[in-house]
N, C-alpha and C positions, 0 to 999 in steps of 0.2 A: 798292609798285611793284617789282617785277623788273627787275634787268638782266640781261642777259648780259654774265660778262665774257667778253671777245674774248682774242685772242691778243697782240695792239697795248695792254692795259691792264693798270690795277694796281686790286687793291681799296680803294675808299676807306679803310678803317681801316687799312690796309698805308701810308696816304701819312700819315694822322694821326699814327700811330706815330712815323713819320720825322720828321716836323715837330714833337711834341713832345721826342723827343728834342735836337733842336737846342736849342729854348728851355730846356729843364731843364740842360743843360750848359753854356749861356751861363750861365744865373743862377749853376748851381755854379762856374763859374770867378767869375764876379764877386763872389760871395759870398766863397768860400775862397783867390781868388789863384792857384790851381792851374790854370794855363793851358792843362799838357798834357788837360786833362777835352775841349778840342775836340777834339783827337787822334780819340777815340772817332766823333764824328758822321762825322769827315773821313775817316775810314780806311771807315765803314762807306758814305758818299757814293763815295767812289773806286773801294771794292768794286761798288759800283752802276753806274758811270760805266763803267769799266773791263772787267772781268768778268761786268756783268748779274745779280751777284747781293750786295745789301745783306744784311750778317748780322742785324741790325736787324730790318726788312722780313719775310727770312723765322724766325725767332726768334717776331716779334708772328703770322704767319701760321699758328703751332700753336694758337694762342689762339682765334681765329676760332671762332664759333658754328654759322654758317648755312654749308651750301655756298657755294663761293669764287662760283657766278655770280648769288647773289641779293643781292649789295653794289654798290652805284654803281661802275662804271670811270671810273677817270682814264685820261688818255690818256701813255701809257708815254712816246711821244719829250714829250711836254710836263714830264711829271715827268722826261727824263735834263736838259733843257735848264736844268731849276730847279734840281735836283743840282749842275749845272755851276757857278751863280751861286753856289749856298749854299756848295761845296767853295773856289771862289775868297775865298771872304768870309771863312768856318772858317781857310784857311789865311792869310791876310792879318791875322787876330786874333791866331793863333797865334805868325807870326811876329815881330808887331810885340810881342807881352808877351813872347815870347823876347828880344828884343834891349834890352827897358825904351823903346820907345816905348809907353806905357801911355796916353796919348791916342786913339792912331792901334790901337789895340787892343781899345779900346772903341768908337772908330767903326765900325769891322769888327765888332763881334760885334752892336752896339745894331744894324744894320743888315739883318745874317742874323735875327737874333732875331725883330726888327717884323715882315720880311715871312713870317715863317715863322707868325707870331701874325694876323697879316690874314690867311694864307693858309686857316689852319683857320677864322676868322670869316664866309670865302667867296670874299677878294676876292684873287686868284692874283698878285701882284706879275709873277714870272716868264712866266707865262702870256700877260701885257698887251705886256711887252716881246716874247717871242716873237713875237707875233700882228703886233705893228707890223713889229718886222724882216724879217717874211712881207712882210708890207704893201708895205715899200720897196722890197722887192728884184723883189717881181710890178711894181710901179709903173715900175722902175727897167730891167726887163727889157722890157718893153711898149714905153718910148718909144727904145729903140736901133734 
């Protein structure tokens, strides 16, 4: 199947990329201790957030085989909105192993990890809550 990507999208192996980077840097901090390793995903999520362009993202996007419009598109505001959740998590890990809350460090990284590990299995953590937030707020707008 063919898509076109649009203007509004990302190519799916451009969001995998990101999502495995997340997970591989959790595990490397959890492995090594080395807490600044989120740094990396959080600077390149920010760069994405911020500025519109993940170094990550386009880095994996020379690698690309096929032209960029015969990959699946994600849909860009749904990937800034997921960026937003993982960069709050990244940095809530990051802070809490900087400060030696190392509980609360592991909560935040076990956290961004899982849904970034569901996300590539299919199932969009960020996506669900998005969709509901849409939800409440049409719901919420309707009965004023």
């Amino acid at each position: 199947m063919t898509a076109s990507i649009a203007a509004g999208t990302v190519p799916r192996p451009l969001v995998r990329v990101n999502q495995w980077t997340i997970i591989l840097t959790v595990i490397l901090t959890w492995v090594t201790g080395q807490f600044w390793l989120l740094l990396l995903p959080l600077a390149a999520g920010l760069g994405g957030i911020i500025f519109d362009f993940n170094p990550i993202m386009r880095i994996a996007k020379g690698f690309l085989r096929k032209p960029i419009n015969t990959y699946i598109p994600e849909d860009k505001s749904d990937q800034k909105f997921n960026q937003i959740i993982a960069s709050v998590f990244l940095t809530g890990g990051f802070f809490s192993f900087l400060v030696g809350w190392t509980f609360a460090g592991f909560v935040f990284t076990i956290m961004v990890a899982t849904a970034a590990f569901v996300a590539i299995l299919g199932f969009c953590v960020g996506c669900f809550i998005r969709f509901q937030w849409k939800q409440w707020q049409y719901r919420r707008s309707s009965h004023t």
